[in-house]
N, C-alpha and C positions, 0 to 999 in steps of 0.2 A: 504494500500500500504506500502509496506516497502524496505529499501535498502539492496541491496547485493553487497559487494566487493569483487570483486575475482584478489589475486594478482598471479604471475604469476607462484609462485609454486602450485597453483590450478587451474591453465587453463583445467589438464584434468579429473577435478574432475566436470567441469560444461560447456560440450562441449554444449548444446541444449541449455544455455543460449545466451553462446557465440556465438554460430551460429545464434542466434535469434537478437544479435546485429548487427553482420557486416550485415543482410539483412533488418535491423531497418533501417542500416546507408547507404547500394543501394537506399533503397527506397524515405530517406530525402533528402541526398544530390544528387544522380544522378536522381532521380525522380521529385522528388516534388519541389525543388531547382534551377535545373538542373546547378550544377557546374559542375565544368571539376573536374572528379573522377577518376579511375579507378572501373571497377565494371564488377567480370568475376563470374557466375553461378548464380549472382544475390546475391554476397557480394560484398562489397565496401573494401578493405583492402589500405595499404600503406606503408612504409618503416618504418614510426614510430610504426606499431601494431609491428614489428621484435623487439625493444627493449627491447620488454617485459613492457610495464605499463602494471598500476594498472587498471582495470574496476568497475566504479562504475556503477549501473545498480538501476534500479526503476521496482520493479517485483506488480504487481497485487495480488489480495488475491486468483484469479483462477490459481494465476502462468503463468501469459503473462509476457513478456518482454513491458514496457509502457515507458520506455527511459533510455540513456545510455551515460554517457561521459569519456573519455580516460585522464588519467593523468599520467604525467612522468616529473620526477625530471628536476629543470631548469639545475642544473648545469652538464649536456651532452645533449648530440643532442635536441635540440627543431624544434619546426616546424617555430614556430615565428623567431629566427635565419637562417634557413637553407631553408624556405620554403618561409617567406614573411619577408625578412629581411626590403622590400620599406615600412613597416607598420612603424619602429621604428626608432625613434628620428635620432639616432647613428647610424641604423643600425645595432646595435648588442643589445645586454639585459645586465643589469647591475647585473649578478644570482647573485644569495649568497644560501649558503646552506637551507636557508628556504622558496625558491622562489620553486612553483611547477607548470607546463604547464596544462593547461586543454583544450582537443578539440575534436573535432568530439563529441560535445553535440547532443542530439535531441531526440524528444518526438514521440512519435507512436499515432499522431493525429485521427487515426483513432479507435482508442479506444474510448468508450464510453467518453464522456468528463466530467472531475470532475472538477470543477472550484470554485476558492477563491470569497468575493464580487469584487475584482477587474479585473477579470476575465481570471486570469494565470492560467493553467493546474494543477491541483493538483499535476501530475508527474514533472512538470519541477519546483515548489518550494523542491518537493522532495527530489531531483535531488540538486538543490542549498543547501540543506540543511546538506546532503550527503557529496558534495565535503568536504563541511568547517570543516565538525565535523571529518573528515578523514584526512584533512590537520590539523586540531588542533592536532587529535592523533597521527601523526607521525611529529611532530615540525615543521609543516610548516605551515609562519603566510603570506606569500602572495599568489595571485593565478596571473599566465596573459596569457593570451589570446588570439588568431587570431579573431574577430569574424565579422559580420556586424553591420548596424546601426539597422534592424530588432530587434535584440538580444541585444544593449545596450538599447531599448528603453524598453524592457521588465526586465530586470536588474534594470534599473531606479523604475519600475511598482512596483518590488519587495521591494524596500527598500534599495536595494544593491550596488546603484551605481557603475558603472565603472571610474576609471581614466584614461585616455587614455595617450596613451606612442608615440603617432607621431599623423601622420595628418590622414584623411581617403583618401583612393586612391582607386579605380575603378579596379576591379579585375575579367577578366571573365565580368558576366553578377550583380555584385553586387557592393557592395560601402564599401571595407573592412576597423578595423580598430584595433589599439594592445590595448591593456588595463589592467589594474591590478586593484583587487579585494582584499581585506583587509580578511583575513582568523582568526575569533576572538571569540569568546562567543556574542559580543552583533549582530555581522551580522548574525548568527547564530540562534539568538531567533530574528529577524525581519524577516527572511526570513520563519523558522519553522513551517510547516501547524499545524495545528490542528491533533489530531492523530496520529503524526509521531513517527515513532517506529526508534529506535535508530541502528544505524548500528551494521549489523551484520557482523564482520571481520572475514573470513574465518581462517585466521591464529592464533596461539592461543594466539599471541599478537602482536600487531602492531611494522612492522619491516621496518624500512626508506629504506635500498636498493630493500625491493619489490616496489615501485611507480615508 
């Protein structure tokens, strides 16, 4: 398995991945999930795919899409801000240029399952392993997050705990909560499967305003 980044001067350089995500992300969160989504032809899209983030993606060695999480800079529109501001402390996010959003995570469970001894999806350490080495390469040392208690307890599984940035509050049909994620060399080698082949950045070098 390995990672693929596609920033947004290569969106159409990799339509069939990208399509292969937003119907990754119908199927997780309007499906299998079932939040309150949008979700028209059987993609799931939203106002935050318009500003153009970065996609980092978990491709298979037959070339499936096995998951995929969306990242865009803290310091403009976040979702954690603009979408669940009842998750944080203050109410708003304290950004600094090294803070980056990560969301609409999720793994394509119906893939064959590759599992660590502790029994996380090989895609979604992947996937963890991905963001940070992608946040290291373009100077960002934190990560935060909208997510539920599902996903901080699998966070925790991994080595990588979350801090959480307010209380958790009932969202829809879940128990949502904000959190930050330290983006560094040692979470990076705790998170790291076995195997993991190092990002491949479409771009011919890592440039801060594509995330």
């Amino acid at each position: 398995m390995r990672i693929l980044t596609v920033s947004p001067h290569h969106y159409r350089g990799h339509p069939s991945f990208l399509n292969q995500m937003y119907r990754l992300r119908a199927a997780a969160f309007g499906g299998r999930l079932e939040w309150d989504v949008s979700v028209t032809y059987g993609e799931e899209r939203d106002q935050y795919d318009d500003l153009k983030p970065t996609c980092v993606l978990a491709i298979t060695e037959s070339g499936l899409l096995a998951g995929c999480v969306r990242l865009l800079p803290a310091c403009g529109p976040t979702m954690l801000e603009h979408t669940f501001p009842q998750l944080l402390e203050k109410g708003s996010l304290a950004s600094h240029p090294g803070m980056v959003e990560s969301s609409r995570f999720c793994v394509d469970t119906s893939l064959a399952s590759q599992r660590d001894g502790g029994q996380l999806h090989l895609a979604t350490l992947t996937l963890f392993a991905g963001i940070i080495e992608w946040s290291m390469a373009n100077g960002y040392s934190e990560i935060v997050t909208a997510t539920d208690l599902r996903f901080e307890r699998i966070l925790k599984r991994a080595g990588w705990p979350m801090q959480r940035l307010g209380d958790a509050v009932p969202i829809g049909n879940t128990i949502a909560i904000a959190g930050s994620l330290p983006a560094d060399r040692a979470s990076f080698e705790q998170v790291c499967p076995p195997g993991y082949r190092s990002i491949r950045q479409i771009d011919s070098a890592p440039v801060r305003s594509a995330a």
